[in-house]
Structure formats: C-alpha cells, structure tokens
C-alpha positions in Angstrom: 101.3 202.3 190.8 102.6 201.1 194.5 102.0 204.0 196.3 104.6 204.9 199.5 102.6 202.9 202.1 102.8 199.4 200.0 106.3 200.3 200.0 106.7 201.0 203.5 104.7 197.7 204.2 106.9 195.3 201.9 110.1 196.8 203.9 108.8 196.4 207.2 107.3 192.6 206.0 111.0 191.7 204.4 112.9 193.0 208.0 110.4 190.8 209.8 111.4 187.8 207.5 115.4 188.7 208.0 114.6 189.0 211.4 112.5 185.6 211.9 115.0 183.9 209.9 118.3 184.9 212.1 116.2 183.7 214.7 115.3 180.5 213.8 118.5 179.7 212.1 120.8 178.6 214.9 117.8 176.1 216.1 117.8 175.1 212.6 121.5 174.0 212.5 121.3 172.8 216.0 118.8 170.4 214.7 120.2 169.5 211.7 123.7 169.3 213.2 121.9 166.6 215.9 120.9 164.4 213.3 124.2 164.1 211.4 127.6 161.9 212.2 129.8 163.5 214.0 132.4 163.3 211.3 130.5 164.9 208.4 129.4 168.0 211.3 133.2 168.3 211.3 134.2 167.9 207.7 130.6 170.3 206.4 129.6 172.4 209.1 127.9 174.3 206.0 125.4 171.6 205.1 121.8 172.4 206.1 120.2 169.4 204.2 122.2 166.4 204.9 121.5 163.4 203.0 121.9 160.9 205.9 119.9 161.2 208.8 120.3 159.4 211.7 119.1 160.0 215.2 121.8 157.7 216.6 123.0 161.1 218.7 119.2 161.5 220.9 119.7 157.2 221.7 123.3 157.7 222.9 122.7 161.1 225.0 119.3 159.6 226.4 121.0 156.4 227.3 123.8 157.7 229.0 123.3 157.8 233.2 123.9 161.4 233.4 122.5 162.8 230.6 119.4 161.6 231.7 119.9 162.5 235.5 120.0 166.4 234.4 117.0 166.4 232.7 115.4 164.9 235.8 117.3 167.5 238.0 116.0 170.2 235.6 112.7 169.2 235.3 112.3 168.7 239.5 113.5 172.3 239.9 112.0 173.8 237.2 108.4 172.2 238.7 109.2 173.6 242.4 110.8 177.0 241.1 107.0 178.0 238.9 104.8 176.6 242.0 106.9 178.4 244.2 106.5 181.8 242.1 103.1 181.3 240.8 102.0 180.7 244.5 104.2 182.2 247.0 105.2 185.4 244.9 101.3 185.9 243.9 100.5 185.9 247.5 103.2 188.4 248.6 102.3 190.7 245.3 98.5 190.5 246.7 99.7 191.4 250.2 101.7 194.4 248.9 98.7 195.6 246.8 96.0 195.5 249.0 97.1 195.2 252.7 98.6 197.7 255.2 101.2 196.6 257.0 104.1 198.5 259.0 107.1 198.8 256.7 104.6 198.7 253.1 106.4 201.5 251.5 110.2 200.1 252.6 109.0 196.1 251.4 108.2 197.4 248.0 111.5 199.6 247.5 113.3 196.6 248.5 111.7 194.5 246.0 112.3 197.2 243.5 115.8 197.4 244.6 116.3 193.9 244.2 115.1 193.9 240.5 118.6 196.6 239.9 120.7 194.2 241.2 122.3 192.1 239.0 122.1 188.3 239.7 126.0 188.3 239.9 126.2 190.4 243.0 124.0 187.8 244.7 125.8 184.7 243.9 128.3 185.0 247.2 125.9 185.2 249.7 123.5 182.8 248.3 126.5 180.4 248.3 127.5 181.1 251.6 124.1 180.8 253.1 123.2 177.4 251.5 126.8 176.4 252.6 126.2 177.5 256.3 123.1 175.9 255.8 124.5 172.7 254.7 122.8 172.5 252.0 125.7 172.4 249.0 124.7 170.2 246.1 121.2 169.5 247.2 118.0 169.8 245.9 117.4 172.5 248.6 120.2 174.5 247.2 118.7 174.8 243.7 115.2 175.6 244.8 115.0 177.5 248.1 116.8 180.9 246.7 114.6 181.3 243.9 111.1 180.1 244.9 110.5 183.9 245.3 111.0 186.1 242.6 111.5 190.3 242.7 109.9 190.5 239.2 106.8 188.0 239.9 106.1 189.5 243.6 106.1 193.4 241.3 104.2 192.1 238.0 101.6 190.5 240.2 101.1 193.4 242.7 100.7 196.0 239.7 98.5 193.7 238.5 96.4 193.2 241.6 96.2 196.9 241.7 94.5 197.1 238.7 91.4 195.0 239.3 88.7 196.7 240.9 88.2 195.7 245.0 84.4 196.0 244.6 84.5 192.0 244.2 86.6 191.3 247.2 84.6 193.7 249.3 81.6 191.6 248.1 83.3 188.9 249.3 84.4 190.1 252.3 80.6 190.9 253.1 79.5 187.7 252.3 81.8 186.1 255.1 84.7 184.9 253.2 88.3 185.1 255.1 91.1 186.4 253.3 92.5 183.3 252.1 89.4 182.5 250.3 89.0 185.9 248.9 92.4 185.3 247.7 92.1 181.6 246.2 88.3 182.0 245.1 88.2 185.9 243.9 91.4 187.4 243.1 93.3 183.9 242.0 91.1 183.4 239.0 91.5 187.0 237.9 95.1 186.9 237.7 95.0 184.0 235.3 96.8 185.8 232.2 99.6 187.2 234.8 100.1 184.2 235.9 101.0 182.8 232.6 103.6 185.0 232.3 105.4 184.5 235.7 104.7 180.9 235.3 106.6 180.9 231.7 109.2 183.4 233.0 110.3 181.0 236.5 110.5 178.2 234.1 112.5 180.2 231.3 114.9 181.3 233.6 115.6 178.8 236.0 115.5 176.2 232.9 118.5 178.1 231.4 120.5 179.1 234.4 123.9 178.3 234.6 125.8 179.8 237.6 123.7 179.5 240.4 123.3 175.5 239.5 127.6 175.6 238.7 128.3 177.0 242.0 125.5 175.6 244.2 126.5 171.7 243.0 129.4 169.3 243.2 128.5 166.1 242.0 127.6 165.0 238.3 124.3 163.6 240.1 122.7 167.3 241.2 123.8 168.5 237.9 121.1 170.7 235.5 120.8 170.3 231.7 123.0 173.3 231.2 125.7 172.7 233.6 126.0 169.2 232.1 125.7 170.3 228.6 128.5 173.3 229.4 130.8 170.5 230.5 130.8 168.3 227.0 132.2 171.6 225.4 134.5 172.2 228.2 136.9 169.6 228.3 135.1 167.1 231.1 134.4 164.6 228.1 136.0 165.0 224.5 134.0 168.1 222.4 131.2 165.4 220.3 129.1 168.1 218.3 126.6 165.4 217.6 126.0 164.5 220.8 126.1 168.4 222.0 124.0 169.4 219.5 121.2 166.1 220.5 120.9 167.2 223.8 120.9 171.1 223.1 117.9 170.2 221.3 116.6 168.1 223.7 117.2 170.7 226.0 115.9 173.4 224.3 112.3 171.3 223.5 110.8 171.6 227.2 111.1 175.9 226.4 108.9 175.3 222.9 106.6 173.1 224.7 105.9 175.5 227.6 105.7 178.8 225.1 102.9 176.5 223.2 101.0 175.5 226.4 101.1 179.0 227.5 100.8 181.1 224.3 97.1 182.6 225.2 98.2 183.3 228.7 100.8 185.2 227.3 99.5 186.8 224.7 96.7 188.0 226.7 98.5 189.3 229.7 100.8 191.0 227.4 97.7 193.0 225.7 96.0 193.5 229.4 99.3 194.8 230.5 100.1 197.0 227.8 96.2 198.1 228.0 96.4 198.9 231.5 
C-alpha cells in the first residue's frame, strides 16, 4: 500500500510536469507555427502537428537585408556587453572586496541603490547623455551604458569575499603586482561566477527592448527585438510565419548560451547557495 510519502512524491513529480510543460509550450507552438504557411497558422492556430512542413519562413527572414542586419547588431552588442561585464564589473567587484579606498562604504550603497532602481527611471538620462554625446543610433549608444552592470559588480564582490586571501597574500609575497594577482589568482577562482554574469549580460541585453527602441533611429542599428516588435506593429503587414521564424531564430542564441554555460551555472548556483 502507497504510503503518504509516495503520494507526496507523485504530486510534486506531476506539478513539475504541468509546470515544464507550460513552459515549453509556447516555444513549442512558436516552432511549429514557423514551419507552417502562413494561411493554415491563420485558419488552425490549434494545430500542433501540421502535416506540411516547410521552412520556407527561416529562407525568407534570413534573406531579407534587415532581418539579417539585427541579428548582426544583436550579436555585436551582446559580445561587447558580457566582455565588458565579465571584465570591467569583475574588476570593480574585486576592488570593492578587497581594497580600501576613500568613499568604500558610499561606492557600495550606490551600487546597491542602483540595483532598486528600476531600469525605467534611467532611460531619460541615458538618452540624454548619449544624445549630448552624439552618440544616437550608434554602436556606442547600445554598448557604453551597460558595459557595467550593478548586479555583476555586487555578485562578484560577494563572491570575492568569500575566497580566502591567504592565496593572494602568497602572491603578493612572491612579487606579483595587483593586476597579476588579479588575472593569475583570483580570475581563475571566479570561474563559476563568472558563468553566471556572463549568461545574465547576454540574457538581458539579448532581450532588451527599450533601451535599443529609444537609443536607435534607423532600421540599420536596429536589435533582434526591436525589429521583430515592428512586424507585429504595423511597420510591415502582421506575417505570423515569418514572426514566428525569426522569434525562433531569435530565441536559439539564449538555448545555445544556457547549453555552453550550464556547469558554470549550475555550479555557481550551488557555491552560492553553499556559501
């Protein structure tokens, strides 16, 4: 006879599956929906196993100019925007660990601060700084404001503080300045940390909408979402097929980066939740 725990364990493992499921349903019909003519999307939204396939929809959105541009423009940011964190925001969480410094207490209450702010509140003054700066649809624009992130220069310093300094005293002893202590001792410890800023700068610049709306003009400096945000907005005539082609397209880069990274995170989930 099935005993209370058994019981307990077949509910929790049938909410898991309900839960999985809702999740990987809408990618499920966003696939399916991408390999289907527009006309039967229209006439059976309902139908998860079409009998037609056709990939006609990727060939069209991959061969159209800008189309292609945006996922060149989201790829070139997205590249800058991880370096950026996983190098500039390491540094600056390794400073506020482990160095004094005038000011230490008032730098890390602002960082704090700025993780309470909502991105929203920002968006003026970035815009009118980038536009002072003359640097409105540009490159520049969608790179320089984020190369720095609150949450990476916090995860990393809480990080740093947890690894012991008896190495970098050692190393410190041994001759070596502070930038090799930092690249040759303390970057290799932070490896699973820096999985997760490196997967979190990519997930969120990858998917960002405003900043790249307001900070661009022409169709050229355009991201994947922006462009994808105008099919279904009344720039070009609503195509599902072709909207639903280059979600997926879109949404490919985020599986590939969770696979590549997938130990990192994993492990600097555990070490952080051990800590």
């Amino acid at each position: 006879m099935a005993g209370p725990g058994v019981s307990l364990k077949t509910t929790g493992f049938i909410l898991l599956l309900l839960f999985l499921l809702s999740t990987v349903f809408p990618f499920y019909w966003m696939f399916v929906a991408s390999v289907r003519e527009e006309g039967s999307i229209i006439s059976n939204p309902g139908d998860l196993f079409p009998s037609e396939i056709t990939f006609r929809n990727y060939v069209d959105c991959l061969k159209s100019g800008p189309f292609g541009r945006y996922i060149v423009n989201s790829v070139w940011v997205a590249v800058w925007v991880v370096l950026g964190n996983v190098i500039l925001a390491t540094m600056a969480g390794y400073a506020i660990a482990r160095k004094r410094f005038m000011g230490k207490r008032i730098v890390l209450a602002t960082v704090l601060g700025t993780l309470m702010i909502p991105k929203q509140i920002t968006m003026i003054p970035v815009y009118i700084l980038m536009s002072k700066l003359r640097m409105i649809d540009t490159y520049s624009a969608l790179i320089l404001p984020f190369l720095v992130d609150a949450f990476s220069v916090f995860f990393i310093s809480q990080y740093v503080n947890s690894l012991p300094e008896e190495l970098e005293e050692a190393a410190r002893v041994d001759g070596a300045s502070d930038y090799g202590i930092f690249f040759r001792v303390v970057f290799p410890l932070l490896k699973p940390a820096l999985g997760i800023v490196a997967i979190n700068s990519f997930l969120v610049n990858w998917n960002s909408f405003i900043y790249p709306l307001i900070l661009t003009n022409s169709e050229n400096m355009r991201t994947l979402p922006v462009g994808l945000a105008l099919y279904s907005q009344g720039e070009h005539a609503v195509d599902w097929g072709h909207l639903m082609a280059g979600s997926t397209i879109s949404a490919l880069p985020v599986f590939l980066v969770f696979l590549a990274f997938q130990r990192q995170i994993i492990a600097g989930m555990i070490e952080g939740y051990g800590r």
